[in-house]
Each structure stands twice: as structure tokens, then as C-alpha cells.
LUMLUMMI-661642 format. One record per residue (C-alpha): x, y, z; residue in one letter. Coordinates in steps of 0.001 Angstrom, whole numbers, padded with zeros to 6 digits, always signed. Layout:
BEGIN
XYZA/...
//
This chain:
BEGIN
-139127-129686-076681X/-139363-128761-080213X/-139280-124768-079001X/-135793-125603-077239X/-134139-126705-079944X/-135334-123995-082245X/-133977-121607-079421X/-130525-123811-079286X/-130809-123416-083344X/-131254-119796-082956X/-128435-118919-080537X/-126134-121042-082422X/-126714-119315-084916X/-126041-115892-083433X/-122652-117159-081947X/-121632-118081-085425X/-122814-114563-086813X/-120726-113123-084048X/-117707-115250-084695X/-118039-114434-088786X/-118230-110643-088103X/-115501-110498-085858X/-113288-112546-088544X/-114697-109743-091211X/-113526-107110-089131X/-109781-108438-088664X/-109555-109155-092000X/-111215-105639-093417X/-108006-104176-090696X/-105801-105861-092956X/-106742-105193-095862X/-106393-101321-094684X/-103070-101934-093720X/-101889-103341-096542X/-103440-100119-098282X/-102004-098017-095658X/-098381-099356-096613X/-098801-099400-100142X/-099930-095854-099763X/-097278-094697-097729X/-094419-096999-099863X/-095781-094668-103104X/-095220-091393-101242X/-091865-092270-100317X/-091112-093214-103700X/-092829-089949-105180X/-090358-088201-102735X/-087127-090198-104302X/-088140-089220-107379X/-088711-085315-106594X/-085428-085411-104831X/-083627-086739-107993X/-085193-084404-109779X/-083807-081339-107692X/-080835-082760-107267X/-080858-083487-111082X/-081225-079497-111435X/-077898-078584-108988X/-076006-080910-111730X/-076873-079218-114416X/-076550-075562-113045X/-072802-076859-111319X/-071663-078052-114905X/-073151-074642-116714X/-070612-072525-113505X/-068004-074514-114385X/-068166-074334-118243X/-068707-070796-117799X/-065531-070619-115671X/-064008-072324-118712X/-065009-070043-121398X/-064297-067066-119629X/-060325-067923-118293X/-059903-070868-121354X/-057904-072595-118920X/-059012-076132-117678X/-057526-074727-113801X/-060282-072174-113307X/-062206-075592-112887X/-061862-074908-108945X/-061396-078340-106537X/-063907-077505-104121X/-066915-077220-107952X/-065219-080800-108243X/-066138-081606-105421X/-069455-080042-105292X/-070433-082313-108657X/-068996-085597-107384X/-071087-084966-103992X/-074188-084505-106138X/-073741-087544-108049X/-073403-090105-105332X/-076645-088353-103747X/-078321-089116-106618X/-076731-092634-106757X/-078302-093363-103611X/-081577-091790-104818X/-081585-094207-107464X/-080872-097053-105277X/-084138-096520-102742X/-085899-096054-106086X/-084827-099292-107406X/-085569-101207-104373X/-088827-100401-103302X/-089910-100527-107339X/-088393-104508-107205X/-090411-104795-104176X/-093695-103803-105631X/-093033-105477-108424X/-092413-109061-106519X/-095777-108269-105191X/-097580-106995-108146X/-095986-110557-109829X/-097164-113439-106611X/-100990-111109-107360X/-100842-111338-111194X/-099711-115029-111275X/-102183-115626-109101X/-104890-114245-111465X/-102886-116296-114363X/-103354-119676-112772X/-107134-119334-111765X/-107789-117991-115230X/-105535-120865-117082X/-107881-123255-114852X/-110113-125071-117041X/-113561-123685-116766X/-112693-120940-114796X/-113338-118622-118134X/-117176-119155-117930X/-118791-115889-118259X/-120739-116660-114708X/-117252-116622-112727X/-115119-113171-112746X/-111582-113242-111240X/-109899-109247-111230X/-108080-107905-108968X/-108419-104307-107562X/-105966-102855-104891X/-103817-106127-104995X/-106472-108341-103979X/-107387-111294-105762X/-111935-111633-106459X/-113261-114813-107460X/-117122-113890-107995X/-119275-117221-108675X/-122936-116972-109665X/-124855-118950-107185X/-126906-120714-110113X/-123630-122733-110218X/-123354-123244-106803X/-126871-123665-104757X/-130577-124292-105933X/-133126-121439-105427X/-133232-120604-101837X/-131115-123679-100720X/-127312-123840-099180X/-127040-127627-100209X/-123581-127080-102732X/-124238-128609-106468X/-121852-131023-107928X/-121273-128772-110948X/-120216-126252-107827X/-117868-128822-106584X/-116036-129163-109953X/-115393-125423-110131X/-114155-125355-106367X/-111716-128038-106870X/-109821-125729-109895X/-110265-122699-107120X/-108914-125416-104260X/-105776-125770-106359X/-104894-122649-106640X/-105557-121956-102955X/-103073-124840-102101X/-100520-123368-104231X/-100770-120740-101759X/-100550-121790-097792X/-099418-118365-096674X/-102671-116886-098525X/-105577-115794-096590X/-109167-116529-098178X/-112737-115085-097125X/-115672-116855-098669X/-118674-114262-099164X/-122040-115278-099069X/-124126-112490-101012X/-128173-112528-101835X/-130580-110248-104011X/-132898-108241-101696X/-135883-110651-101845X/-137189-111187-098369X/-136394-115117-097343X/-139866-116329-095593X/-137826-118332-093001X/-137675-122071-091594X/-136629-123959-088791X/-132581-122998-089867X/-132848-120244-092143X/-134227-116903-090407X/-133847-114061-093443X/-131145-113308-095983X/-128361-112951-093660X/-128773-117029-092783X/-128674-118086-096234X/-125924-115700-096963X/-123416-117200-093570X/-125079-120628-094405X/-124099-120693-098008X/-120197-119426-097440X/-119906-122156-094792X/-120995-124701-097259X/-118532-123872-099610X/-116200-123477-096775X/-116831-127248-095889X/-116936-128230-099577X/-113089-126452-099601X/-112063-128265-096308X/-112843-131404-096459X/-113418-132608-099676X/-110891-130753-101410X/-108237-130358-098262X/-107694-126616-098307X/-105885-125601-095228X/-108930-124612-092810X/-107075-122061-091084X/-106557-119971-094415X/-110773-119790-094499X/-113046-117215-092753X/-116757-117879-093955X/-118900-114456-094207X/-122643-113983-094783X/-123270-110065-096754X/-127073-110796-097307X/-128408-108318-099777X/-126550-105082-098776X/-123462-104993-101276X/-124993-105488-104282X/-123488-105415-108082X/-126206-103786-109497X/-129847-102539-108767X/-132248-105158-107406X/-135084-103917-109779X/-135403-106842-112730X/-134999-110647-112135X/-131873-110510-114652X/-130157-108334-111697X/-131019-109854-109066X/-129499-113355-110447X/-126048-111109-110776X/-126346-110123-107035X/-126560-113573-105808X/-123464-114594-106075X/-120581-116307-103723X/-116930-114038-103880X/-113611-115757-102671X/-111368-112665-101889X/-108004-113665-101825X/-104922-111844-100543X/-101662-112317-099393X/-100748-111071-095873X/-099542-108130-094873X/-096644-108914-092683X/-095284-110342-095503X/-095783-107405-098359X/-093364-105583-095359X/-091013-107769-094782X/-091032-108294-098727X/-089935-104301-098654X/-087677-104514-095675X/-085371-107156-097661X/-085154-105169-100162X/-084195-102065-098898X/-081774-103613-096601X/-080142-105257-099555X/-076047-104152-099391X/-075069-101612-102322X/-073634-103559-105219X/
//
């Protein structure tokens, strides 16, 4: 009997793994994508800019022709219509450069604002400046990093109420946010875990610890569960070497990665750019 249920433990287990990974991957896709279109949103705007530029240069050599035109005839009628023309052409191209330029800008700006007040409110949150909790942001992505001695005893999953206190400043902020998407990251040093009847290796304790926090964030603090994927890491992204105990304490650690989605950094855009010329 008791070998069943350890099996029935064990594939459980498994399906969960499976379920986590498959979460990982769909959000790792989006968080490409949203590269992908910030990528390609700079390029275009690189191009406005070298386009201005150029067009910039056709100004400025129309306007020396013409004042050449001048000097040479002193009359103001050598100033031909068609070099009129010409120069009032060139200036509503570049009034329409300027336009694109100004509306994608506002639109990575909007987004570059939602990200840093984001960052503002977690780090405003009292407590959230101890030095064992990081929040940065890289690529418009939103890291919470908390050291598990905050969070879990040595080798345990069982969440701390000091943990709970720190959750329920990171719940708020998460609540602020329903059309935010959170992954809670379960990372370990790269000391072997001698196993139990739950806990296999360092992969278990990594899964098992994000889905405690995940319930912690769910049910005691009423975070939206559909906002949550819970992901185990184990021991292979570590901060730093895994060579002294001081290190290894900074690899164990839980990370919150929070990010807003990408249909709605493109739709952010698309408003913009459809936005009627004033």
C-alpha cells in the first residue's frame, strides 16, 4: 500500500512538473515577443529619425539654390514656383516624420511609465527596502528577488509568517494590477537534497516552494489565481558561484517576475499611431 501511494505521489508530481514547464515555456514566448516588438518599434523609429535627417539635408541645400538664385539676379522672382514648391513638399514630409516619431516615443513612454510605477509602489511598500529583497527591472520586466531565509526554513517549503507579511505588500501591488501576469520562481543552491516521501531532489523543493507562495498569494491574500504560474529552477540559474556558504544563501532565493502583456504593449502602439493629426 504504502509503495502505491509513493508511486501516486511520484506521478503527481511529474504531471505538475509537466504542467509548470509548459506554463514556463508560454510565458518565456512572451516575453520574446514583447522583445521582438520593442525591437522592431526601435528600428522603425531609428528609420524616422534617419529619414528626417535626409530630408533635413534637401531643406537646407533647396534654401542655399534659392538664396543663390537671389544673390545672383537680386530679384525676389528668380525664386522659381516649382523651388516653392519643392521646400513646402519637404516640410510636410518632415511634418509627418515628426508625427510617427512622436507617437511611437508617447507609446514607449506610457509603457516605460505603467513599468516604472510599478517599481515605485513595490519599493514605497514598507519593508520592501530590506537589503534581502531586490526589485529592478531589466527589458521592461518587473524582478522581485526574495531570499528564502525570509520565506522557508532550511530544506522546508512550509512559508514563514515573516514571509507572509512581505507577500501581502507584494499582493497589493499585484492587485493593483489584474491585467499583469506573475511567475513565481522557485530557485536552490546546488546542494544535493537527500529526498523524502514528497521531496525527490532540488527540482521538488524548487516547484514545491513557488506553489507555496503561490497558495500563500491566492488564498490568503486573494491575488487573482489566473495571473499566477508557479515554476521550480532548482540550482541551474544561479546569482553567483555555489563555492562558499555566503553564496549559496544568495542563490536560494524565490523571484516574482512581473510583466505586463504583450497584446496590450501593441495595442498600446496601435492607438497611438492611429491617433488623427492635430
Amino acid at each position: 500500500m504504502k509503495r502505491i501511494v509513493l508511486a501516486l505521489s511520484v506521478l503527481g508530481l511529474l504531471s505538475t512538473s509537466c504542467g509548470t514547464k509548459k506554463k514556463i515555456a508560454e510565458l518565456e514566448q512572451k516575453n520574446k515577443e514583447c522583445q521582438d516588438l520593442l525591437n522592431s518599434t526601435t528600428v522603425k523609429l531609428n528609420m524616422c529619425l534617419s529619414e528626417k535627417e535626409s530630408l533635413s539635408s534637401q531643406i537646407d541645400f533647396l534654401k542655399k539654390n534659392n538664396a543663390d538664385l537671389i544673390n545672383n539676379v537680386g530679384n525676389m522672382t528668380t525664386l522659381t514656383h516649382q523651388g516653392a514648391q519643392n521646400i513646402e513638399k519637404a516640410l510636410e514630409t518632415i511634418k509627418e516624420k515628426d508625427l510617427k516619431i512622436s507617437r511611437m516615443q508617447d507609446a514607449l513612454t506610457k509603457k516605460d511609465s505603467i513599468t516604472l510605477a510599478l517599481v515605485t509602489s513595490l519599493k514605497s511598500s514598507v519593508g520592501i527596502s530590506d537589503p534581502d529583497i531586490e526589485v529592478n527591472v531589466e527589458k521592461g520586466v518587473v524582478f522581485i528577488s526574495i531570499a528564502d531565509k525570509l520565506l522557508f526554513k532550511s530544506g522546508s517549503y512550509l512559508v514563514s509568517d515573516r514571509a507572509k507579511e512581505v507577500l501581502a505588500k507584494v499582493a497589493k501591488v499585484i492587485n493593483d494590477k489584474p491585467t499583469f501576469e506573475c511567475m513565481v520562481e522557485g530557485h536552490t543552491d546546488n546542494v544535493p537534497f537527500t529526498g523524502n516521501a514528497v521531496l525527490l531532489d532540488n527540482w521538488d523543493l524548487s516547484v514545491k516552494r513557488a506553489t507555496a507562495i503561490v497558495r500563500v498569494l491566492t488564498k490568503d491574500l486573494k491575488v487573482n489565481p489566473a495571473q499566477l504560474i508557479a515554476a521550480g529552477r532548482s540550482e541551474y540559474i544561479p546569482l553567483v558561484a555555489n563555492n562558499t556558504a555566503d553564496n549559496r544563501s544568495k542563490n536560494r532565493r524565490t523571484r516574482i517576475v512581473v510583466m505586463p502583456k504583450i497584446d496590450e504593449f501593441y495595442e498600446m502602439i496601435e492607438k497611438e499611431m492611429k491617433k488623427p493629426a492635430k
